[in-house]
N, C-alpha and C positions, 0 to 999 in steps of 0.2 A: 756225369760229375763223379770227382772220386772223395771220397767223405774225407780220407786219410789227408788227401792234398790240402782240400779243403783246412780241416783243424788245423794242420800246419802253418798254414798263409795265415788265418786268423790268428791264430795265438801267439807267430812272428810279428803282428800288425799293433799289438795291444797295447805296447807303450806308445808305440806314434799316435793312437786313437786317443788315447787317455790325456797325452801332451794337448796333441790341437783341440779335444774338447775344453779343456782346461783352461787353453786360450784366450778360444774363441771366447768363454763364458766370462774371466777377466776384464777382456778388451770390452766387450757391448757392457759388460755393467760397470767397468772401469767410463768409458764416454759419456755414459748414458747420465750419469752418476754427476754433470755439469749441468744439465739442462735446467735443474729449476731453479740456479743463478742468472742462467741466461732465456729464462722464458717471462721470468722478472721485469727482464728489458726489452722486453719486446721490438716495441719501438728504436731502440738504442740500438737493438741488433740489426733490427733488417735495415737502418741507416745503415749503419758501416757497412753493412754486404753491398750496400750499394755503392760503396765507396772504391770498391774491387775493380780492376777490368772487367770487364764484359768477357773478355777474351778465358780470364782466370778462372769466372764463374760459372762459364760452360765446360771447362773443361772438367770440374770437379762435380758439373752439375746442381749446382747453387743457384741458376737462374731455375729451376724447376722448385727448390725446396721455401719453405716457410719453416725456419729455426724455431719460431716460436709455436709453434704445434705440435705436440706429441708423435705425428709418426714422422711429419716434417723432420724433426731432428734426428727419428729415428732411421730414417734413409741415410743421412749422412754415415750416421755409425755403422750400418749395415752395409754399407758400403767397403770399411775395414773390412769388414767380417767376410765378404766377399772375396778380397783378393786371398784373404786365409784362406779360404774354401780353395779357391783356384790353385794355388800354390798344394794344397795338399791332394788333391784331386789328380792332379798333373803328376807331381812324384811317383802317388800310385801306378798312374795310368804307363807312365814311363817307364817307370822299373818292375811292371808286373811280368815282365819276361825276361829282359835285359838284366834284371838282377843277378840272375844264375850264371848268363852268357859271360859279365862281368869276373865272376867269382870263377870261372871254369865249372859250375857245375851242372851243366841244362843236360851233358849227355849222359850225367847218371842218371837224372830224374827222369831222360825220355825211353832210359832201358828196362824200364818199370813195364807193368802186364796192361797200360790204359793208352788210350792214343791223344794225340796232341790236342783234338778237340775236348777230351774229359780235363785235361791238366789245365787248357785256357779256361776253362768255363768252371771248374774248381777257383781258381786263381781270382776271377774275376770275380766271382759270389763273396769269397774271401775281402776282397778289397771294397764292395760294394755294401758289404755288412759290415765294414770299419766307418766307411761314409756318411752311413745310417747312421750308426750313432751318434760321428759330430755331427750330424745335422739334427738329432734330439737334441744335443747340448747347445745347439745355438734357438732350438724351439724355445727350451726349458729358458736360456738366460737371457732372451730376449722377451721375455713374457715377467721372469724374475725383475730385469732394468726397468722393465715401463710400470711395473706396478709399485715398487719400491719409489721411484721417483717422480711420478707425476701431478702425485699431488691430488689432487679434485679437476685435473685438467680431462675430457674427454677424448675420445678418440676411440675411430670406427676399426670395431674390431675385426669385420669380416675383409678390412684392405690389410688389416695387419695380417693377417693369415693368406691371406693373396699373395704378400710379402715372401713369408715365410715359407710355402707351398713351392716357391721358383729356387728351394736350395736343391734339393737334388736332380732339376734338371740339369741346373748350374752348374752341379759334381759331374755328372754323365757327363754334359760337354768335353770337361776338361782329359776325365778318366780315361774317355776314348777315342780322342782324339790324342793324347798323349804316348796311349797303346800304338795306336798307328804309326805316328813319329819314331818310336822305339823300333818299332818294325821295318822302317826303311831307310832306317842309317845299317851299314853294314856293318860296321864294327863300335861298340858303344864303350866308349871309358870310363865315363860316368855318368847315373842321372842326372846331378841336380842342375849343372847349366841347360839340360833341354826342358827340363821342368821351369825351371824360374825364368826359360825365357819364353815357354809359352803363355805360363800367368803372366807375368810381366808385359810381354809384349801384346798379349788382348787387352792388357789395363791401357796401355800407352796407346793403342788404336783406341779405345775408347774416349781416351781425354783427346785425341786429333778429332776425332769425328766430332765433338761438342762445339771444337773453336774454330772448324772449319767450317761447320753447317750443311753448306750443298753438297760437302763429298761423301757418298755412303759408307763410311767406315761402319756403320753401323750394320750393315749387312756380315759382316763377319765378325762380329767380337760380340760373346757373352755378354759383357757389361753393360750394352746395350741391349739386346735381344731382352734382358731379363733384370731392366731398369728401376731400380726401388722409387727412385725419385719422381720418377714418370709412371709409374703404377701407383704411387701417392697420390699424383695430383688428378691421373685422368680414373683412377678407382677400378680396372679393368686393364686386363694385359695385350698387348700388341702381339694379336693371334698371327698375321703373316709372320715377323720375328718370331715368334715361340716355336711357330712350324720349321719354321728353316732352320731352327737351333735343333731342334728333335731330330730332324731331317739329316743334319750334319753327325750327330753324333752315334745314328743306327747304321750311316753310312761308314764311318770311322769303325765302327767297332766291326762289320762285316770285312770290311777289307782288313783290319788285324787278323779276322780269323782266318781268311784266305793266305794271308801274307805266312801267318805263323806256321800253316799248315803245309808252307812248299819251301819254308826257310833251312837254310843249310846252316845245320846247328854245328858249331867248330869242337871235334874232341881235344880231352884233354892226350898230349904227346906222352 
């Protein structure tokens, strides 16, 4: 690792870090911040959920939650907070090289005295230490929503933390798989359409897999593999999905390093 690279990438990261923790902590206590008008109606509420498609309710995964429960509700919200995570995770992971290639400047940075492997692995600590952080700011605000708002209502803290525990697998998914994608487009114009179509498009297999039922969409998309709704109700995480997600993402990131390492970086003319 090169230290210099390193502070670089971090200290370029710090308003993005500061923006999506900012968000993130908004959004979950902004939602959150309903619940005890609608825990009120308990009853009121889970009529009308039921009043939904069947079709509607799996895809958003609402046949799995109870609104009126404290983490019940809180899956839903977490679920926002989720595709944030992915979205930003993705960005990262995309333009953690492609940034330069973009800008013309990968072949100053690779005429430097460090080899390609200390710049990725600067680069990647750099982005994975911005990650860190929104993932404390979504600790911190999601710990902030549920206790500001619930009232005298219970709720088992060791699922909330179960919860909470599947965000930076969540990030690594997206981070290194995103790396990889960046790696095998050959020429990259800009990130954010392959970033917002890879969160996007794991959210969109997610919501098919729910209203489809028998087809495994869920063998490839996060949202499932690392289900709040479904960790809510059965209180324990779907260890084959958890494996295949870790599985995916140590595989992503070795083939970036390979990829990075025999890639034809284009000088500037």
């Amino acid at each position: 690792m090169s230290a210099n690279i390193y502070r670089h990438e971090f200290r370029s990261r710090l308003p993005s870090v500061a923006i999506w923790s900012l968000a993130q902590a908004i959004l979950l206590i902004f939602y959150f911040s309903f619940f005890p008008s609608l825990a009120d109606e308990a009853a009121l509420m889970n009529e009308m959920m039921e009043r939904f498609p069947a079709e509607m309710r799996a895809a958003f995964g609402l046949d799995k939650m109870d609104l009126s429960t404290v983490l019940g509700y809180f899956s839903l919200c977490f679920l926002f907070a989720q595709l944030c995570l992915a979205v930003q995770a993705s960005t990262y992971g995309v333009g953690l090289v492609s940034g330069e290639e973009i800008e013309r400047t990968a072949d100053f940075l690779l005429s430097k005295p460090v080899s390609r492997t200390q710049v990725l692995t600067s680069k990647l600590l750099a982005a994975l230490t911005g990650l860190a952080l929104t993932g404390l700011a979504v600790w911190a605000s999601s710990y902030a929503a549920i206790e500001l708002f619930r009232g005298q209502r219970p709720y088992d803290g060791q699922v909330l933390r179960l919860v909470l525990l599947s965000v930076p697998i969540f990030q690594m998914f997206f981070l290194s798989v995103g790396l990889a994608i960046s790696l095998l487009v050959k020429r990259m114009r800009s990130v954010t359409p392959y970033a917002l179509g890879l969160a996007f498009g794991m959210y969109v297999l997610s919501a098919f897999s729910g209203v489809l039922g028998d087809v495994k969409l869920e063998l490839i998309t996060p949202f499932k593999h690392l289900d709040a709704a479904a960790l809510v109700q059965s209180g324990a995480y779907n260890l084959p999905l958890v494996a295949l997600n870790v599985s995916v993402s140590l595989v992503s990131l070795a083939a970036g390093y390979w990829l990075y390492v025999r890639r034809d970086i284009p000088a500037v003319a």
